[in-house]
C-alpha positions in Angstrom: 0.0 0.0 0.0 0.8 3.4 -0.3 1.5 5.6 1.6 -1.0 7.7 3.2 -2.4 11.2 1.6 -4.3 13.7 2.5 -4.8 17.0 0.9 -7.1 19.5 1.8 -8.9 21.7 -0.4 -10.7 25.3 -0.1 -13.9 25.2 -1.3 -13.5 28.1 -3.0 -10.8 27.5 -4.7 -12.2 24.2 -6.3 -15.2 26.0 -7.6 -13.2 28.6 -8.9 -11.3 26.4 -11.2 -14.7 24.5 -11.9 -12.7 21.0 -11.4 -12.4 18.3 -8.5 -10.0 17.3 -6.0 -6.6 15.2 -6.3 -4.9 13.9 -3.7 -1.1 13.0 -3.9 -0.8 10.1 -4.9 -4.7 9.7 -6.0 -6.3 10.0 -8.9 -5.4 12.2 -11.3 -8.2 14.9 -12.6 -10.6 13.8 -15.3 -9.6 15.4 -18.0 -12.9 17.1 -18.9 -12.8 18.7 -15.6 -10.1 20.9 -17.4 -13.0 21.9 -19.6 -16.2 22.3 -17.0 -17.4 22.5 -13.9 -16.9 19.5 -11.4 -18.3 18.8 -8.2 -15.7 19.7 -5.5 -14.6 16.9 -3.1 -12.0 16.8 -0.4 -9.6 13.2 -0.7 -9.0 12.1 3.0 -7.3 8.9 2.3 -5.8 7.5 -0.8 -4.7 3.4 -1.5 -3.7 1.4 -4.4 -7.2 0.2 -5.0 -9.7 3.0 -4.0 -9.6 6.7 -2.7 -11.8 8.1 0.1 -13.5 11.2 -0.3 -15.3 13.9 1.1 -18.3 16.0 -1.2 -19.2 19.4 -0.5 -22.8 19.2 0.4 -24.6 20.9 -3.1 -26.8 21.4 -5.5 -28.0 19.0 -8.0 -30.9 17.8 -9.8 -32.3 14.7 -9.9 -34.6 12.8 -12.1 -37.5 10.3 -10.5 -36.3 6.5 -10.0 -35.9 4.7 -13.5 -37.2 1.3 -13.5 -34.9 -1.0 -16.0 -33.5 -4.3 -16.1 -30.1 -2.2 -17.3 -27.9 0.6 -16.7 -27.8 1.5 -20.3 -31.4 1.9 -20.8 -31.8 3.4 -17.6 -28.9 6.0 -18.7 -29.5 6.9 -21.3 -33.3 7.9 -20.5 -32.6 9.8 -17.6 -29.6 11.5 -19.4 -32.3 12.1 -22.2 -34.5 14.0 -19.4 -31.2 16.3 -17.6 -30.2 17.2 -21.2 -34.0 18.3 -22.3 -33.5 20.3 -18.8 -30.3 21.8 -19.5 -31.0 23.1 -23.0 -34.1 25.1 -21.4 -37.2 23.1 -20.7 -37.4 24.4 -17.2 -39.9 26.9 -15.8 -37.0 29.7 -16.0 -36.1 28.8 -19.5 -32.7 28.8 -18.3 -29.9 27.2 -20.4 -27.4 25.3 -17.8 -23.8 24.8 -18.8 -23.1 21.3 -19.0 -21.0 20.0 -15.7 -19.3 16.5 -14.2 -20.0 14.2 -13.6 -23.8 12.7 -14.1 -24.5 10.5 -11.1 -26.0 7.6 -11.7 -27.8 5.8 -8.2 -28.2 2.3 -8.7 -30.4 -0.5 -6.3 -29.5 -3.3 -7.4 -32.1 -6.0 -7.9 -32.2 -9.2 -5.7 -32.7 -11.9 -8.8 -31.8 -11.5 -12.2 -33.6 -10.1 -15.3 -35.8 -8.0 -12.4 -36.4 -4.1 -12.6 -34.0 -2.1 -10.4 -34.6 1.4 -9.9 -31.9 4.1 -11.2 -31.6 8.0 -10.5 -29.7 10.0 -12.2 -28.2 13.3 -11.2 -26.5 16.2 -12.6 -24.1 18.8 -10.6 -25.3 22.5 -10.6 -22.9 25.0 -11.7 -21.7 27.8 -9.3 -24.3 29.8 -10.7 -27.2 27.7 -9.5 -26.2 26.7 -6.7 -28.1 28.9 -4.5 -31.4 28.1 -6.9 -31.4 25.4 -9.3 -34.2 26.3 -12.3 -37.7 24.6 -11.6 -39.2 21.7 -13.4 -41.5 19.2 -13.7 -39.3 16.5 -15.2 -36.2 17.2 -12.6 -36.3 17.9 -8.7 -33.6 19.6 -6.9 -31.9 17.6 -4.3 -28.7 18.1 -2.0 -26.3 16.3 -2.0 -24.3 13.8 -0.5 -26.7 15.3 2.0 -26.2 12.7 5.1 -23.0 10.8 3.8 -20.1 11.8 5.4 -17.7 9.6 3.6 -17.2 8.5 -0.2 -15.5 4.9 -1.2 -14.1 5.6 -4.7 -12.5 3.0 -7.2 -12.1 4.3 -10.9 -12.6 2.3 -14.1 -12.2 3.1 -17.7 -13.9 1.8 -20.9 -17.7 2.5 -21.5 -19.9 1.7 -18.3 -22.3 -1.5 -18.7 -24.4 -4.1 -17.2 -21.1 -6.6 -17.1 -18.0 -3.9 -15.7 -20.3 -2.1 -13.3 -21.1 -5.3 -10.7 -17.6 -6.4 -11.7 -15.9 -3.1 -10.4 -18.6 -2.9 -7.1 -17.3 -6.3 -6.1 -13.4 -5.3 -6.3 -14.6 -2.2 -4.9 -16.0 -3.9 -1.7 -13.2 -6.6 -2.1 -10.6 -3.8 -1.1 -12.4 -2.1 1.5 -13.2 -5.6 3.5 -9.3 -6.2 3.0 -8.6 -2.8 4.7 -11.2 -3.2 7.6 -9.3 -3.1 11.2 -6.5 -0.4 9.5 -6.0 2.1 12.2 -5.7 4.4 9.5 -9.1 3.4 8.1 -11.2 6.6 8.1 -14.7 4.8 7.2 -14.3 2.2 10.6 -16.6 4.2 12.7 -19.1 4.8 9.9 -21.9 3.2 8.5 -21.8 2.0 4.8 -25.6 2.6 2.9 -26.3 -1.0 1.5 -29.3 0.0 -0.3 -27.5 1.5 -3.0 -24.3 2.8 -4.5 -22.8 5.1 -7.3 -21.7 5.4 -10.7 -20.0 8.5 -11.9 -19.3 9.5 -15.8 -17.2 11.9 -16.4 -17.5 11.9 -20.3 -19.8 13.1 -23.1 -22.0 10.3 -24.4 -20.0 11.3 -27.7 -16.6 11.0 -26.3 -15.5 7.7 -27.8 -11.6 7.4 -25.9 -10.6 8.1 -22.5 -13.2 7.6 -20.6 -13.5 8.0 -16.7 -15.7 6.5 -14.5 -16.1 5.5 -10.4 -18.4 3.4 -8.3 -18.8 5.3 -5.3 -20.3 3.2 -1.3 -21.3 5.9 -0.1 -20.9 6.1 4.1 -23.1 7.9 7.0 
């Protein structure tokens, strides 16, 4: 293992340059965060396998749950509903700057070929923050609102149905290895079973390079 790191960010200063945290030794910056406006996160912790984070509390939008027997489908659709929301269908008219990454909150199903529900989020620039544009199609939520504590592993390639479960389980692989660390920020906190995380950092068009994290989230 590495090394321990922990950098601390200014808020201010991450929103300022519209791009997320690194930590020495972490992960590096997506590279479209060189571009637009990522959510700003603190890295408390960072190992071989997975980072630890902690997310400003902020604004984002959210659309309803997504019921789909796959992420793809269930993506795609509630990309589909963000973008409508972005270019202007909301009750200001407002066109919203496109930001990283779309959040994707999965429940998994308990048998296979069954409907899990999906919600998918998308960050509110600086400019919103204070008051996200209204809709009927979107709600406005905060968030990590309760979770102190992100578990982050990043992947590459394009996000499916197969690499998504593959890279939860190594996920939750290395975090059962690192239980009973002294160093261990998460062992006085809670995981949330229910559900977990999938960030994309990437235009739908982007066809190399692609980022992407499963995120446990932890109370």
């Amino acid at each position: 293992m590495r090394n321990l790191a922990v950098v601390i960010f200014t808020v201010a200063s991450l929103l300022a340059v519209g791009c997320e945290g690194k930590g020495v030794g972490g992960y590096e910056e997506a590279a479209n965060c060189k571009q637009i406006e990522c959510a700003p996160y603190e890295v408390v912790l960072s190992q071989d396998e997975f980072e630890i984070r902690r997310y400003e509390n902020a604004s984002w939008v959210a659309t309803p749950p997504i019921n789909s027997t796959s992420y793809a489908d269930a993506i795609n659709k509630g990309f589909g509903i963000l973008f409508s929301y972005i270019q202007g269908n909301n009750k200001q008219g407002a066109k919203v700057e496109m930001t990283g990454p779309v959040l994707v909150d999965v429940f998994p199903s308990t048998g296979p070929f069954c409907n899990s529900p999906f919600v998918v989020h998308f960050y509110m620039p600086k400019k919103y923050q204070p008051d996200p544009p209204l809709s009927d199609q979107v709600h406005p939520v905060r968030m990590p609102g309760s979770h102190t504590y992100a578990a982050v592993k990043r992947f590459g390639g394009f996000s499916n149905d197969s690499n998504i479960p593959a890279q939860a389980a190594a996920l939750d692989k290395s975090l059962k290895a690192a239980e009973g660390n002294d160093t261990n920020v998460l062992r006085n906190h809670k995981r949330v079973t229910a559900s977990y995380s999938v960030a994309g950092y990437n235009s739908p068009f982007d066809i190399f390079n692609h980022v992407n994290e499963v995120i446990f989230w932890y109370d």
